[in-house]
C-alpha positions in Angstrom: 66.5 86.1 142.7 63.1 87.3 142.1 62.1 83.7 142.5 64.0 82.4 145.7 62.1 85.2 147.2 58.5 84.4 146.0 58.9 80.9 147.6 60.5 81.9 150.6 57.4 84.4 151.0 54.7 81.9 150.3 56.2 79.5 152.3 56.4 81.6 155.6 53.2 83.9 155.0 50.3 82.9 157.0 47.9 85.5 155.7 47.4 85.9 151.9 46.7 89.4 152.5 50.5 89.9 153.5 51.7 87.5 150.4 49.5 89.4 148.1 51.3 92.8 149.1 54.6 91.7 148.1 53.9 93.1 144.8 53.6 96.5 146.0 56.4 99.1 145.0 56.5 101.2 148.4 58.5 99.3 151.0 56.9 101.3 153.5 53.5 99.9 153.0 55.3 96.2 152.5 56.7 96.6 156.1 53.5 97.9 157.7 51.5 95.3 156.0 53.9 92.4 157.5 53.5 93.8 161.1 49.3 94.1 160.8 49.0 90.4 159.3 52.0 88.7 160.5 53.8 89.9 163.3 50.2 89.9 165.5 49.1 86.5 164.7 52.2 85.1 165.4 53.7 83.8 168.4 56.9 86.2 170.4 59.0 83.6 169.5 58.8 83.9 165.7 58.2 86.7 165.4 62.1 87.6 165.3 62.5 85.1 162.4 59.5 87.3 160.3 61.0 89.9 160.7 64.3 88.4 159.0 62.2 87.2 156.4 60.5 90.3 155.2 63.3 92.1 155.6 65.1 90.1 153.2 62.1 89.6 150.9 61.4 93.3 151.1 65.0 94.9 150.2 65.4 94.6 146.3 68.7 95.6 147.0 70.2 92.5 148.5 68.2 89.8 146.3 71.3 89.0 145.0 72.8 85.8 145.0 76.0 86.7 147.1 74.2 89.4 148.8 72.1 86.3 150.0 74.0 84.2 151.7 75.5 87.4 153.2 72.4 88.1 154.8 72.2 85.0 155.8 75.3 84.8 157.4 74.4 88.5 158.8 71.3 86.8 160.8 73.2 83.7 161.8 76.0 86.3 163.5 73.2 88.7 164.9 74.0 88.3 168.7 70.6 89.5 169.6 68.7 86.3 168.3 68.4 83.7 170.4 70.3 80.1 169.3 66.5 78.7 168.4 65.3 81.8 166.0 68.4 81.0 164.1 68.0 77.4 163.8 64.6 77.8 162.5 65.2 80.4 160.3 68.3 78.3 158.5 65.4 75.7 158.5 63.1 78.0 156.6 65.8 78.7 154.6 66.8 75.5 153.4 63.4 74.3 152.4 63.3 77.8 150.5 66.8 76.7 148.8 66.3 73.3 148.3 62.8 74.0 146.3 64.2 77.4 144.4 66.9 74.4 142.9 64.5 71.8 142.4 62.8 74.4 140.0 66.2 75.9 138.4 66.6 72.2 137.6 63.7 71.1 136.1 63.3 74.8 133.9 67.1 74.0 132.6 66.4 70.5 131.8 63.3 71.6 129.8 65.4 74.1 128.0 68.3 71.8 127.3 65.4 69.7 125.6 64.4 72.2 123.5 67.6 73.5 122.4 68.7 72.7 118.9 72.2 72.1 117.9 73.6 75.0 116.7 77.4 73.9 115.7 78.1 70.4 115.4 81.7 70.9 113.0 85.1 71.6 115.4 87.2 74.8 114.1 88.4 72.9 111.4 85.0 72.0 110.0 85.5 68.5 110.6 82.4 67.0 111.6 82.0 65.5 115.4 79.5 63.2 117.5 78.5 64.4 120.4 78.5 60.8 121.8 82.8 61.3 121.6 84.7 60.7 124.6 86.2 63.8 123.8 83.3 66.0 123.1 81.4 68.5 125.1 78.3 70.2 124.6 77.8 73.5 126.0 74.7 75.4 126.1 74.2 79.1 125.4 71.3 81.6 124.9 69.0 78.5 124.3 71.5 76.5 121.6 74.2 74.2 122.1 77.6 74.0 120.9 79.8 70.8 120.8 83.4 71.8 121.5 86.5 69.3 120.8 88.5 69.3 124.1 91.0 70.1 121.7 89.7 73.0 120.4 88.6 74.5 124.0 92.0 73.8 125.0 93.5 76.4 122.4 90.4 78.9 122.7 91.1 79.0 126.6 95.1 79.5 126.4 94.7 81.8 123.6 92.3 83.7 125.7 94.1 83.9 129.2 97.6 84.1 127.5 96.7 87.3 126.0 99.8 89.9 126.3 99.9 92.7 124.0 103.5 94.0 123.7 104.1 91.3 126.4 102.3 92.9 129.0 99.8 90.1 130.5 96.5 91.0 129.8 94.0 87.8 130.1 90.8 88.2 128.3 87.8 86.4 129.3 87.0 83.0 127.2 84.4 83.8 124.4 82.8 81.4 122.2 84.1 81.9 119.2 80.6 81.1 117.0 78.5 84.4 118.9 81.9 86.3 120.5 80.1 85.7 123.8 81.8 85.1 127.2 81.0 81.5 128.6 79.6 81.9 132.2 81.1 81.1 135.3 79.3 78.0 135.6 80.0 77.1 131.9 83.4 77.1 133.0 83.5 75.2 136.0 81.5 72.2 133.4 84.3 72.6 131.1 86.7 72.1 134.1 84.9 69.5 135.6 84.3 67.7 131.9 88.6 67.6 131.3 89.3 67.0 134.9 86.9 63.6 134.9 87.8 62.6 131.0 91.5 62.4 132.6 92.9 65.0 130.2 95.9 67.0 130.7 95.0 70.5 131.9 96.9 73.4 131.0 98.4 75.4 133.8 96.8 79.0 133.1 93.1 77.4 133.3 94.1 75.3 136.3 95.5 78.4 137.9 92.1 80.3 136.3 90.2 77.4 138.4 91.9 78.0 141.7 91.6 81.6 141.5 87.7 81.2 141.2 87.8 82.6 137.5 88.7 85.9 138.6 90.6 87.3 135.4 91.9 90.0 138.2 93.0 87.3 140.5 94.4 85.4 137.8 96.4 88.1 136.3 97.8 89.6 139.6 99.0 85.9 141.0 99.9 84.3 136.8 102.1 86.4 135.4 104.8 85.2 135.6 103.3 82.0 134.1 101.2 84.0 131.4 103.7 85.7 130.1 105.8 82.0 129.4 102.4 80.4 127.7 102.7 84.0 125.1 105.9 83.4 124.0 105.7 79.9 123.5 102.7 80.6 121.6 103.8 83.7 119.6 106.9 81.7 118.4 104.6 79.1 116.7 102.5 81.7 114.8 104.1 84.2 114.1 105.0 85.0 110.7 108.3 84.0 108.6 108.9 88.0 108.4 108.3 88.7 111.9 110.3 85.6 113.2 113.4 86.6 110.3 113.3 90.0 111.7 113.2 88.8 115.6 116.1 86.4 114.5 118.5 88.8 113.1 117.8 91.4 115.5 118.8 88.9 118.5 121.7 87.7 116.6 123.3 91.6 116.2 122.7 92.0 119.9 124.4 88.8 121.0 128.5 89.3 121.3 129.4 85.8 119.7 126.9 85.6 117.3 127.0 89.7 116.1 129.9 88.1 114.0 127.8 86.3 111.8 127.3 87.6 108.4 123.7 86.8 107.4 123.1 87.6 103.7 120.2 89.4 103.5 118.8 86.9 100.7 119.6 84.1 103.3 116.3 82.3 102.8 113.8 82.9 106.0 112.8 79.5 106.2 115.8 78.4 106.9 117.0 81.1 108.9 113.5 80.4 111.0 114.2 76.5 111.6 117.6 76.9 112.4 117.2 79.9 115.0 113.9 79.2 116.7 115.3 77.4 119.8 117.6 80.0 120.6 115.0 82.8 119.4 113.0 81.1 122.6 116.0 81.4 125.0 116.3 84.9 124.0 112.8 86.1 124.2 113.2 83.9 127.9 115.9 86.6 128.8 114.4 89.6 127.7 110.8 89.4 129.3 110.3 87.0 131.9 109.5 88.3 135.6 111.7 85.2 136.8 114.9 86.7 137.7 116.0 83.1 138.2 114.9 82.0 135.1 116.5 84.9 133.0 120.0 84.4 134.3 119.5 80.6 133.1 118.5 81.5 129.9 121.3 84.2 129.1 123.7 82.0 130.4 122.2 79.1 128.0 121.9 81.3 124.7 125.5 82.3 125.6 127.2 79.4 125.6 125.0 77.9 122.8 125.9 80.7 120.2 129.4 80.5 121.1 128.9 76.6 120.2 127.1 77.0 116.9 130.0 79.8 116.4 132.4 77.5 116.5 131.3 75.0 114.8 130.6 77.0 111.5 131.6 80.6 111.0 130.4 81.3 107.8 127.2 80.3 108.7 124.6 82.3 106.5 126.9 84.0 104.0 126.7 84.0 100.0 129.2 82.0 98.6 130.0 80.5 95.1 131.2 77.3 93.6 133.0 77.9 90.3 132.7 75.6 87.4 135.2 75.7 84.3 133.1 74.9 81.1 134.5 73.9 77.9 133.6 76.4 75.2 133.5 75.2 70.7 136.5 77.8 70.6 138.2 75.3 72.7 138.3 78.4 75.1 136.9 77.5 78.8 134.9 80.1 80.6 134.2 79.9 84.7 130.4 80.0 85.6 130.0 81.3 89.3 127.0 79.1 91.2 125.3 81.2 94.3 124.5 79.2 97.3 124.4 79.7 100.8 126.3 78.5 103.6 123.5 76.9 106.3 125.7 74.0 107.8 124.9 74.2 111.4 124.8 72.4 114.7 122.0 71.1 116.1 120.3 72.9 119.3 120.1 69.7 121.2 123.2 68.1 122.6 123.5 64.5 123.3 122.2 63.4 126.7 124.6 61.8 129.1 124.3 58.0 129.5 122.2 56.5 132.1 121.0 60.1 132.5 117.4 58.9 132.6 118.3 56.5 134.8 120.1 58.7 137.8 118.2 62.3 136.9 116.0 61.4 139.7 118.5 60.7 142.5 121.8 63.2 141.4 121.5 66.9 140.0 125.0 67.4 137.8 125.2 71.3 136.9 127.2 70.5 133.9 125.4 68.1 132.0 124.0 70.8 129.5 120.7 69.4 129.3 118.1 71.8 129.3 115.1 72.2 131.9 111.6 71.7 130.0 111.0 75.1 130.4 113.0 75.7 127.8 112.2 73.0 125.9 111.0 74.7 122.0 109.2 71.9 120.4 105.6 73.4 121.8 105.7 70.4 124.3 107.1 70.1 126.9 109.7 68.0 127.2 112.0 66.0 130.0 113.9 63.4 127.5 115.7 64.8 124.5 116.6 61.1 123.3 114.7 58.6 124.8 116.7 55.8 126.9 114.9 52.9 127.3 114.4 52.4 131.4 115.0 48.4 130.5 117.9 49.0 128.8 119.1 51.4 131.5 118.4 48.8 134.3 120.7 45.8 132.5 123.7 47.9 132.2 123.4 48.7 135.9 123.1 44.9 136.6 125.9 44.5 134.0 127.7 46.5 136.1 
């Protein structure tokens, strides 16, 4: 603010003996210097608004750009002043304001000139035009980036999801070519940029957005909501080990499915397809802060479990088909075949008819059909099995 306090000086010194002595390190002498050249030359009545001035030009510690409109708003509260000294000093200030942007403007647009492109690939080394509808350049420490939306999008949940041992712990968004935080006003472009491109916001940077980008803020009044994003996301990357582990842990806790028999050679891949929805609901039940939510959960893995349970049993054991083959010694011999039992229900029950059609109008408790919440495809979705509205409108005419 060095600069905003330069032109404010020049613009209200009379004397260049008193501009001249900003430079000087001892406030003392700055003060006495703008009473001998200023303050006597000038008329009672602006004399008050001087006085603002070099008070605010002479205390390093409040050239700040918070601290500045504080002051500011200090001097437009002072009781003392009359309603004209405060008028003109907003006035002085303005024209101080208005010029300290004018020249933040034209020394960015020189240095956005200048720039060179430092990435022009997106994370997958794919090569992209900055001309794209869906491609933003961001300038840091003199070089620009171009950023997918895409891309951003993942780099901004993976940064505000953060939640080592599920305890929410956002970090702030870094760019992942120098590990630098973007600024604040790098972040309210980025906003901005998806907001105007109509794209669909995520819910933790919109709630980073409306708590001013305050990761404290953010964290204190999200957690609930950050804690969700992690599990959604640590379900889709973790590994076949860690997800075979989760799996088989959840279903030795759970008292219909703890009589499963899982053979410990039951492969993981199809242990992981099969068991990932309900892995969710489980991971729903043991760490949200939703107490709402959690009850709706266990209930759900409860009664889906005992559903799969019933369905098939045996689901995940060793078994063996035997086949008698004909030996030269006209003897037959039985050969044992290993395979494993992975018949299994699906996770998404059939949706009610004209469900699309009245789930606006009706709420039916026992229609089974999960909330999007807990929806475990990675999007979020309201219509298992789509109905086609058009469809749905002649039977109800039909009828």
């Amino acid at each position: 603010m060095a600069t905003f306090c330069k032109i404010i000086h020049k613009q209200n010194a009379i004397t260049d003996e008193f501009y001249n002595s900003c430079a000087e390190k001892d406030n003392f002498d700055y003060f006495r210097n703008a009473y001998q050249f200023e303050c006597k030359v000038r008329s009672l009545e602006d004399v008050l608004i001087n006085i603002f001035i070099s008070t605010y030009v002479g205390s390093p510690a409040i050239n700040q750009v918070k601290s500045k409109f504080d002051y500011l708003k200090t001097v437009l509260d002072n009781t003392f002043a009359k309603p004209e000294s405060k008028e003109n000093f907003l006035l002085k200030f303005c024209e101080a304001q208005k010029l300290y942007h004018r020249l933040n403007n034209l020394a960015y647009r020189y240095k956005w000139t200048k720039a060179p492109y430092r990435i022009t690939n997106d994370l997958f080394l794919n090569p992209i035009e900055k001309s794209n509808s869906n491609v933003i350049t961001i300038f840091q420490n003199g070089q620009k980036y171009l950023f997918t939306v895409l891309d951003l999008k993942n780099i901004i949940d993976s940064a505000l999801s953060h939640s080592p041992y599920f305890f929410s712990e956002p970090m702030p968004i870094k760019n992942p070519y120098n590990n630098m935080p973007f600024s604040k006003a790098t972040l309210y472009n980025i906003y901005y940029f998806m907001k105007r491109g109509n794209f669909v916001l995520s819910s933790l940077f919109h709630n980073y957005y409306m708590a001013n980008f305050n990761l404290k803020h953010f964290r204190n009044e999200n957690e609930v909501t950050i804690r969700k994003v992690y599990v959604k996301n640590f379900l889709k990357t973790a590994s076949l080990d860690v997800l075979d582990r989760e799996i088989r842990k959840m279903l030795v806790h759970n008292k219909y499915s703890k009589k499963f028999c899982i053979d410990p050679e039951f492969p993981k891949e199809s242990l992981v397809f099969v068991m990932r929805p309900y892995l969710s609901l489980y991971y729903t039940y043991m760490f949200t802060l939703d107490m709402s939510e959690r009850y709706i959960a266990g209930r759900e893995l409860d009664r889906k479990l005992k559903r799969f349970f019933k369905h098939n049993y045996m689901f995940g054991r060793k078994l063996f088909n035997t086949k008698r083959v004909e030996m030269f010694n006209e003897a037959s011999k039985k050969i044992y075949t290993p395979y494993f039992n992975d018949d299994h229900i699906g996770f998404k029950e059939p949706v009610p008819k004209n469900y699309y059609a009245n789930s606006h109008v009706t709420i039916d408790d026992n229609d089974n059909i999960l909330c999007p919440v807990h929806d475990t495809d990675g999007v979020d979705r309201l219509f298992h099995d789509y109905i086609d509205p058009i469809e749905s409108l002649s039977d109800e005419s039909d009828d």
